[in-house]
NUFI-986191 format. One line per field, with one value per atom (N, C-alpha, C, O, CB): residue number from 0; residue in one letter; atom name; z negated, y, x. Coordinates in steps of 0.2 Angstrom, whole numbers. Glycine has a CB too. Example, Ala and Ser with C-alpha at 12.3 -4.5 7.8 and 13.67 -1.06 7.14 Angstrom:
2
num = (0; 0; 0; 0; 0; 1; 1; 1; 1; 1)
residuo = (A; A; A; A; A; S; S; S; S; S)
atomo = (N; CA; C; O; CB; N; CA; C; O; CB)
c3 = (-39; -39; -39; -42; -45; -35; -36; -39; -40; -29)
c2 = (-28; -22; -16; -17; -22; -11; -5; 0; 6; -3)
c1 = (66; 62; 66; 71; 57; 64; 68; 64; 67; 70)
END
This chain:
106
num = (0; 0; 0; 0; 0; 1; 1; 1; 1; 1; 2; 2; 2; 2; 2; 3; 3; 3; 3; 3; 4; 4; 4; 4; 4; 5; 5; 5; 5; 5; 6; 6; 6; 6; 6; 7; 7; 7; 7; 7; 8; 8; 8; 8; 8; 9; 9; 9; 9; 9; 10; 10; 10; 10; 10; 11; 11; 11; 11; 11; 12; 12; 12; 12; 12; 13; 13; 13; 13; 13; 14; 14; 14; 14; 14; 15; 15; 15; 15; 15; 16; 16; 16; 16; 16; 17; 17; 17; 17; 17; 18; 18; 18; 18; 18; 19; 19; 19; 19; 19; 20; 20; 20; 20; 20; 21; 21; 21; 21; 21; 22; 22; 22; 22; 22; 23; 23; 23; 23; 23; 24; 24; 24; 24; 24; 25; 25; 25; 25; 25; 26; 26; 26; 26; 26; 27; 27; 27; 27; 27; 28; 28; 28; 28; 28; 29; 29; 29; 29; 29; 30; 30; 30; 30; 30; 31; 31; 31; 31; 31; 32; 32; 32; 32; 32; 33; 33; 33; 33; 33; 34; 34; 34; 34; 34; 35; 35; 35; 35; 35; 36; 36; 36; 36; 36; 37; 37; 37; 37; 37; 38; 38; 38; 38; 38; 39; 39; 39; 39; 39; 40; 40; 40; 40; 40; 41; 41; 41; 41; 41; 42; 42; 42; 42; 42; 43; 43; 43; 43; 43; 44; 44; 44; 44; 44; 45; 45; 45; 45; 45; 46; 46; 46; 46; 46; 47; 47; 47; 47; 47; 48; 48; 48; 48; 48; 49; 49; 49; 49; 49; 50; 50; 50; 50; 50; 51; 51; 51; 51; 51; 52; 52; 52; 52; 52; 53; 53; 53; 53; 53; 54; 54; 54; 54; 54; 55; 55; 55; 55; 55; 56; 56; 56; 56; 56; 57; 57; 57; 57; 57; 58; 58; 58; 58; 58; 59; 59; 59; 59; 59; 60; 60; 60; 60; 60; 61; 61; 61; 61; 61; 62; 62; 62; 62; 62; 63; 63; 63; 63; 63; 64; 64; 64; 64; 64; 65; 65; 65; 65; 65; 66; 66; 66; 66; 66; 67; 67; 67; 67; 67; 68; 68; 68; 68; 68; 69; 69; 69; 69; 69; 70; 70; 70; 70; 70; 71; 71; 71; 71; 71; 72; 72; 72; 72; 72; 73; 73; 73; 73; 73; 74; 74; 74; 74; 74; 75; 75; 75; 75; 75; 76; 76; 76; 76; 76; 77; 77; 77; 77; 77; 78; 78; 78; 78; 78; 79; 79; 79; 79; 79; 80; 80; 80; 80; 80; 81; 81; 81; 81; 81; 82; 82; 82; 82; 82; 83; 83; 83; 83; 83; 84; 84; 84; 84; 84; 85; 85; 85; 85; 85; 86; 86; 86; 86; 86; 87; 87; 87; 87; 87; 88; 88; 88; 88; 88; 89; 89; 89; 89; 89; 90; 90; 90; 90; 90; 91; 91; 91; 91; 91; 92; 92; 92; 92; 92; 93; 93; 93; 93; 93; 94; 94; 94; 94; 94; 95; 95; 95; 95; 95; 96; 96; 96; 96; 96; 97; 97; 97; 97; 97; 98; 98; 98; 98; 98; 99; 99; 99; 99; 99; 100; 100; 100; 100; 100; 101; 101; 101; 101; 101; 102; 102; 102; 102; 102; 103; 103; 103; 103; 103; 104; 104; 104; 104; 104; 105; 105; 105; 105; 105)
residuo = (X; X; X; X; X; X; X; X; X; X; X; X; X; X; X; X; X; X; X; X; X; X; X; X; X; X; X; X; X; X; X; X; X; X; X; X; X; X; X; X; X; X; X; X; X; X; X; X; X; X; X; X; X; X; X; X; X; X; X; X; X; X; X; X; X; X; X; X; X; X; X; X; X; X; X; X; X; X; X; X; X; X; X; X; X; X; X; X; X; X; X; X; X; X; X; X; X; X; X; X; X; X; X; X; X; X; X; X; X; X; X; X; X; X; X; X; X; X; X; X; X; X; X; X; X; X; X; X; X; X; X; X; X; X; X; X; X; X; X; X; X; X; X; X; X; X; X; X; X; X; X; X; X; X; X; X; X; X; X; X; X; X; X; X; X; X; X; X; X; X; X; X; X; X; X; X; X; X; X; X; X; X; X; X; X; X; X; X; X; X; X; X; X; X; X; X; X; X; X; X; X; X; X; X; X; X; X; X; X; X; X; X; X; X; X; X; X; X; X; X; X; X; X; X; X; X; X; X; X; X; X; X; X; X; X; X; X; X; X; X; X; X; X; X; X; X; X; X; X; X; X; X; X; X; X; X; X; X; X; X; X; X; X; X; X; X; X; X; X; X; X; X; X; X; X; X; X; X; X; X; X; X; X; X; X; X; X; X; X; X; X; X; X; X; X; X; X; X; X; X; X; X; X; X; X; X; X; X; X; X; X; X; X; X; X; X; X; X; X; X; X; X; X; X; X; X; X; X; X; X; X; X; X; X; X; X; X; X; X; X; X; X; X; X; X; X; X; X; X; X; X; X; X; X; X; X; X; X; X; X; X; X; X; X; X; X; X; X; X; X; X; X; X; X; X; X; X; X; X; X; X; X; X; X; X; X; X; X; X; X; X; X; X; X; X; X; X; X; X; X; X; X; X; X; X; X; X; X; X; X; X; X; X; X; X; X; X; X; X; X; X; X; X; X; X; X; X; X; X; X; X; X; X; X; X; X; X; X; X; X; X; X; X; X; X; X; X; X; X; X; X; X; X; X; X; X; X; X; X; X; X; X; X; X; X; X; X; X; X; X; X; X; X; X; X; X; X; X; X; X; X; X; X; X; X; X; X; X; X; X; X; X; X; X; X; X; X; X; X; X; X; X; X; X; X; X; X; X; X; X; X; X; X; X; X; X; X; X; X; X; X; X; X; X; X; X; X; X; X; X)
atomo = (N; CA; C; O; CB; N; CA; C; O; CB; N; CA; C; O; CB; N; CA; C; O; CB; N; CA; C; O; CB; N; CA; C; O; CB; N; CA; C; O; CB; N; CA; C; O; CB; N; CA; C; O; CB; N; CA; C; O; CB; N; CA; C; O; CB; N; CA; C; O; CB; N; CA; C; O; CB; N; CA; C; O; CB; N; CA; C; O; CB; N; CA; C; O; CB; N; CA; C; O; CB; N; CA; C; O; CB; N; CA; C; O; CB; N; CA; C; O; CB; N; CA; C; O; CB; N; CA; C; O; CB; N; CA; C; O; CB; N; CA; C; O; CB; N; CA; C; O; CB; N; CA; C; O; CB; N; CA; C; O; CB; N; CA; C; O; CB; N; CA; C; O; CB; N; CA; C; O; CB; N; CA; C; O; CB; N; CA; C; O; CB; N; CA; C; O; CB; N; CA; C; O; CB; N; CA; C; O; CB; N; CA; C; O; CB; N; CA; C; O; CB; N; CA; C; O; CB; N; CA; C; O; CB; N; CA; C; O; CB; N; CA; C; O; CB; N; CA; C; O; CB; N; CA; C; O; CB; N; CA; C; O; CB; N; CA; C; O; CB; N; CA; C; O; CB; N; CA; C; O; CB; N; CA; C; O; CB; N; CA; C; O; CB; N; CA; C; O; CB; N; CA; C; O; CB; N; CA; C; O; CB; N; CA; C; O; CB; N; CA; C; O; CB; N; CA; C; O; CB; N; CA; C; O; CB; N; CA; C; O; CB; N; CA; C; O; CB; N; CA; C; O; CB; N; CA; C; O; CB; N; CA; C; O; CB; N; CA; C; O; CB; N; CA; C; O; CB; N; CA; C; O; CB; N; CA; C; O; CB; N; CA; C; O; CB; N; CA; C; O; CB; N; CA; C; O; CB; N; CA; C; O; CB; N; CA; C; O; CB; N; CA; C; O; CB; N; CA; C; O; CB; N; CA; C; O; CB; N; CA; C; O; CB; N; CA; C; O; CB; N; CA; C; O; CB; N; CA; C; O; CB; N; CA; C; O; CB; N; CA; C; O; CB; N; CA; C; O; CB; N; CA; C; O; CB; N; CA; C; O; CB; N; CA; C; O; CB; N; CA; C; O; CB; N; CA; C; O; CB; N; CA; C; O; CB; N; CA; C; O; CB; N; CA; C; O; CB; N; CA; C; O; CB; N; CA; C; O; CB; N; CA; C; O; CB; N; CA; C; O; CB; N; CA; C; O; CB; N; CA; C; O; CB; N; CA; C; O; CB; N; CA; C; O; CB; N; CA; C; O; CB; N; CA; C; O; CB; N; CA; C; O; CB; N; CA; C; O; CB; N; CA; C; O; CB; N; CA; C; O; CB; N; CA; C; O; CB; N; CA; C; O; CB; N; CA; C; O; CB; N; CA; C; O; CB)
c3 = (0; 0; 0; -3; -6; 3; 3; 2; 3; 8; 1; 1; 5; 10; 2; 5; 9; 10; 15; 9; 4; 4; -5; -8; 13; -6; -12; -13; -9; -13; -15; -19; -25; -30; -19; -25; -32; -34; -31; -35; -39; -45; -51; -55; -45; -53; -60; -66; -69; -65; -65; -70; -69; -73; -72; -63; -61; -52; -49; -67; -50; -44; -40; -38; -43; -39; -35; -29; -24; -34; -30; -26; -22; -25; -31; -16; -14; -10; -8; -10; -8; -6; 3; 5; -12; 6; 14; 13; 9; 22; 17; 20; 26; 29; 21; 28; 36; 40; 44; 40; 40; 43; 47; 45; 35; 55; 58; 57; 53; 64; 59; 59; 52; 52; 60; 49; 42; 43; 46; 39; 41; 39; 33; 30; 41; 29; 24; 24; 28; 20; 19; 15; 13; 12; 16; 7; 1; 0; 3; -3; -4; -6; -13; -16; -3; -15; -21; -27; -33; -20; -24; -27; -28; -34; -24; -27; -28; -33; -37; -18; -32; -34; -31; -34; -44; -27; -21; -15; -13; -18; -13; -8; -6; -9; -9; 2; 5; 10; 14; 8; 9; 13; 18; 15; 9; 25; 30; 31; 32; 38; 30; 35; 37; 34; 32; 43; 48; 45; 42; 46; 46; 47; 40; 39; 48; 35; 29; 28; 30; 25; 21; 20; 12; 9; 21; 9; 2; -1; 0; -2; -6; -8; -17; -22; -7; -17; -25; -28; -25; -24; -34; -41; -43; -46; -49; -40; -43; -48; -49; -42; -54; -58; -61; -61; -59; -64; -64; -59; -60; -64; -55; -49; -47; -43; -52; -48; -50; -41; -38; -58; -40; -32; -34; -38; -24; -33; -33; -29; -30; -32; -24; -16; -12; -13; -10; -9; -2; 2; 0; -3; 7; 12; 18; 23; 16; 18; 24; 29; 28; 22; 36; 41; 49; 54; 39; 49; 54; 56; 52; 52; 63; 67; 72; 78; 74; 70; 72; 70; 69; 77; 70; 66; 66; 71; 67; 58; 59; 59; 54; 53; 65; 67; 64; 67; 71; 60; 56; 51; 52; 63; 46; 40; 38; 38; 34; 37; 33; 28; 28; 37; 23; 19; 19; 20; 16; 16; 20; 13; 9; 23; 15; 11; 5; 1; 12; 3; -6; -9; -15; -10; -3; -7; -10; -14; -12; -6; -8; -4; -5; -10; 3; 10; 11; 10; 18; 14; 20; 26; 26; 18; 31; 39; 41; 40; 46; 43; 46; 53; 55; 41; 58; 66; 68; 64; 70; 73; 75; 80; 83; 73; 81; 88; 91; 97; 88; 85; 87; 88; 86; 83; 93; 95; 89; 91; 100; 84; 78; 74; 72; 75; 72; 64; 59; 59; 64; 56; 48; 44; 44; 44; 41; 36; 29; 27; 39; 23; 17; 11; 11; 16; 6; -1; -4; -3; -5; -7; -11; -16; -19; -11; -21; -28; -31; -37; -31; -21; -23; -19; -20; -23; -14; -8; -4; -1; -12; -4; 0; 7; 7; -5; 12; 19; 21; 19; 24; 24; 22; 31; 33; 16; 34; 43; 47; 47; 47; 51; 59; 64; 67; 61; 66; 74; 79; 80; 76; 82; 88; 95; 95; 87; 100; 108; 111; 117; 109; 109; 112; 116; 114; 104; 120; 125; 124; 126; 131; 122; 118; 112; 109; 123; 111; 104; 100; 102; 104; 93; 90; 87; 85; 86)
c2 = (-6; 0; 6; 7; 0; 11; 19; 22; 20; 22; 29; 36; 35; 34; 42; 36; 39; 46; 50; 34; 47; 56; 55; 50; 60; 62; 66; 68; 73; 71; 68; 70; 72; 69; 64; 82; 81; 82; 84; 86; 80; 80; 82; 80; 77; 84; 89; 89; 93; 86; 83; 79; 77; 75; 73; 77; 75; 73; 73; 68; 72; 70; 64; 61; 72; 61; 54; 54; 57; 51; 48; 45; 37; 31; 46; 38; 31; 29; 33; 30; 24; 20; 17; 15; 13; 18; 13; 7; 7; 15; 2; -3; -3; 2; -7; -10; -7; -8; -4; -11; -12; -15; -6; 0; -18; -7; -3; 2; -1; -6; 5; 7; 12; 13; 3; 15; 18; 25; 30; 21; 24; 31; 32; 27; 31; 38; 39; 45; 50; 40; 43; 49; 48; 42; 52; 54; 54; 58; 63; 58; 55; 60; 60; 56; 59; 66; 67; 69; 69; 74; 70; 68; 63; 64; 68; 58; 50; 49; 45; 45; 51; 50; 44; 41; 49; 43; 38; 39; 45; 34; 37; 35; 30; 25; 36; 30; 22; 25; 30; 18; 20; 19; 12; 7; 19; 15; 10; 7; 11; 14; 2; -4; -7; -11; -8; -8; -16; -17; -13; -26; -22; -25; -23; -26; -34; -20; -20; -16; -15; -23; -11; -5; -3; -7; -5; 0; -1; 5; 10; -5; 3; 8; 8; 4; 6; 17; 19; 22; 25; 24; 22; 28; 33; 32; 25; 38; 45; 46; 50; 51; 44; 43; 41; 43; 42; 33; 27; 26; 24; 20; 27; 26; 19; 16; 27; 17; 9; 6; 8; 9; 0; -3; -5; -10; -9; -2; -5; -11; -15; 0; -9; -16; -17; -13; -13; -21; -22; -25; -30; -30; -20; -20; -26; -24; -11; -31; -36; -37; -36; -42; -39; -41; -39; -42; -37; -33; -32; -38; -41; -26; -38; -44; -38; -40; -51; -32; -30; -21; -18; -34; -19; -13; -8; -6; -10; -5; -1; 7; 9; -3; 12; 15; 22; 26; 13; 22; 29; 24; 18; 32; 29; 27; 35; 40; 23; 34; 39; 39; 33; 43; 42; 43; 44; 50; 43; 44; 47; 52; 52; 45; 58; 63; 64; 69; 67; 58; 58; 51; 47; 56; 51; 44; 39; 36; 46; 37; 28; 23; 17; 27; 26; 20; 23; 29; 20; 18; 21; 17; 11; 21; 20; 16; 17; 22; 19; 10; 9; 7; 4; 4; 10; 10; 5; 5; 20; 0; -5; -4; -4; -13; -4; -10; -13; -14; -16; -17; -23; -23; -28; -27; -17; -14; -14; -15; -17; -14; -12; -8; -5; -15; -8; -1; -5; -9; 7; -4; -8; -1; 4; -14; -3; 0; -4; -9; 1; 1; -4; 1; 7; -7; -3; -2; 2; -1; -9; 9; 8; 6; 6; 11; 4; 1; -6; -8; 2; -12; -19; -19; -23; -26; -14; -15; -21; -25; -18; -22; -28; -23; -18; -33; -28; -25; -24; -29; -29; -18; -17; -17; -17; -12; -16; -19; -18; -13; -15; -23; -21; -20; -25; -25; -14; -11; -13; -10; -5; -18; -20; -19; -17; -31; -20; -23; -16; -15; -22; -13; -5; -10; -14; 1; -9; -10; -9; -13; -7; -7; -3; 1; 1; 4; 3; 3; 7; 11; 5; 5; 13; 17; 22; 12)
c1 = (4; 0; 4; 10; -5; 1; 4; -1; -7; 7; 1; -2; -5; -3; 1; -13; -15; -21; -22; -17; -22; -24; -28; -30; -33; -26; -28; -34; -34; -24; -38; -46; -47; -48; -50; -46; -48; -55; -60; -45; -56; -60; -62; -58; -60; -67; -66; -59; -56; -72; -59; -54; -47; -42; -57; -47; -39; -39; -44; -36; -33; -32; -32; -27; -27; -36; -36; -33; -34; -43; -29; -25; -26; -25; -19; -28; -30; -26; -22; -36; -26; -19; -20; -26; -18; -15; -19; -16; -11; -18; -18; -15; -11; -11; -18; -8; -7; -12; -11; -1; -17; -23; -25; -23; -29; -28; -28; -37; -40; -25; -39; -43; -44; -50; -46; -40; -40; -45; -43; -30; -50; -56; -58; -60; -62; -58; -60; -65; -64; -54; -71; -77; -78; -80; -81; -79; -82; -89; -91; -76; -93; -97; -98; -102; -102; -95; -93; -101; -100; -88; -107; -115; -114; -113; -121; -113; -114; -106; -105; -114; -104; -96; -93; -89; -94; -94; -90; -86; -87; -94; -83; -79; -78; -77; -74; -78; -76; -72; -73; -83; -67; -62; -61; -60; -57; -62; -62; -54; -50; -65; -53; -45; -47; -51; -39; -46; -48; -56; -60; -40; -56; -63; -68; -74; -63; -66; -69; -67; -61; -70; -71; -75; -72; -76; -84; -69; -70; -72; -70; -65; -77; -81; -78; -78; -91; -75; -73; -78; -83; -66; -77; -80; -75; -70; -83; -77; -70; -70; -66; -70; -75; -74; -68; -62; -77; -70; -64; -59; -53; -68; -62; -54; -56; -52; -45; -59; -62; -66; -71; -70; -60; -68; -71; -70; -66; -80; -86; -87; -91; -90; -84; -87; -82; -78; -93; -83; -77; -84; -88; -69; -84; -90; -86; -83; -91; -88; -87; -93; -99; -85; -90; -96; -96; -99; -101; -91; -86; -82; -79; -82; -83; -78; -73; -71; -85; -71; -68; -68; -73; -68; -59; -59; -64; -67; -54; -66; -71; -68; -65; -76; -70; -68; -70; -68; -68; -75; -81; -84; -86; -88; -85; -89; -92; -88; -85; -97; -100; -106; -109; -102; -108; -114; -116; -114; -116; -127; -130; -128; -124; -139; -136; -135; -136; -133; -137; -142; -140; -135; -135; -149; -132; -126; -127; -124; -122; -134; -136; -135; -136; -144; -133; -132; -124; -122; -139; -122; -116; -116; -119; -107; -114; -113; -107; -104; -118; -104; -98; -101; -106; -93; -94; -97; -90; -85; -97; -91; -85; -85; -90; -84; -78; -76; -79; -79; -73; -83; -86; -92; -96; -85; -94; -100; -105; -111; -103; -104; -109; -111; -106; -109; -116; -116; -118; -122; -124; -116; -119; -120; -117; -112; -126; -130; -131; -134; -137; -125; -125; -127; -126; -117; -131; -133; -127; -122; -134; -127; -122; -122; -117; -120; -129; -128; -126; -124; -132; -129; -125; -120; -116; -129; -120; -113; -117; -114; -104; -123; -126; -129; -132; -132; -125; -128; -135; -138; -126; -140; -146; -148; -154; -147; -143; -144; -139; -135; -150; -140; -135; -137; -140; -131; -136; -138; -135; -130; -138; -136; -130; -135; -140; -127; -131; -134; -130; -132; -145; -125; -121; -115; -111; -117; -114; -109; -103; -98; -111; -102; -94; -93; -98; -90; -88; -87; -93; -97; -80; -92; -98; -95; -99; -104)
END
């Protein structure tokens, strides 16, 4: 692991880390106090609080290239390679749908 970017927060500076794994996206949405950080095929979702991984989002068969959250920070969507969107829970990290049938990437 390495540096990968600084996030502050009321309380101090969070520091998240990358892999080499390709596809590296990161957002926060600091209402929710989360973060998820896309590597290769899976998603992992932080509390900025604790600093603590809530989830490792799997289901991607290939790197996911965009992640975001909606606006009150209860879902996120990760977009793949692998012509897919996934739509996930953020309070079990359980997948809630996949939009597929896109010809190229999403």
């Amino acid at each position: 692991w390495r540096r990968i970017a600084k996030f502050h927060s009321p309380s101090e500076i969070l520091i998240f880390k990358q892999t080499s794994r390709l596809g590296q996206q990161v957002t926060a949405n600091l209402l929710s106090g989360r973060i998820a950080i896309a590597a290769g095929r899976m998603a992992f979702i932080f509390d900025t609080e604790t600093n603590k991984l809530l989830h490792i989002l799997e289901g991607h068969t290939d790197n996911i290239w965009c992640c975001k959250f909606s606006k009150d920070g209860r879902r996120v969507v990760t977009a793949s390679e692998d012509n897919t969107a996934k739509i996930w829970d953020m309070l079990t990290g359980r997948l809630l749908l996949t939009l597929s049938g896109h010809t190229h990437s999403v």
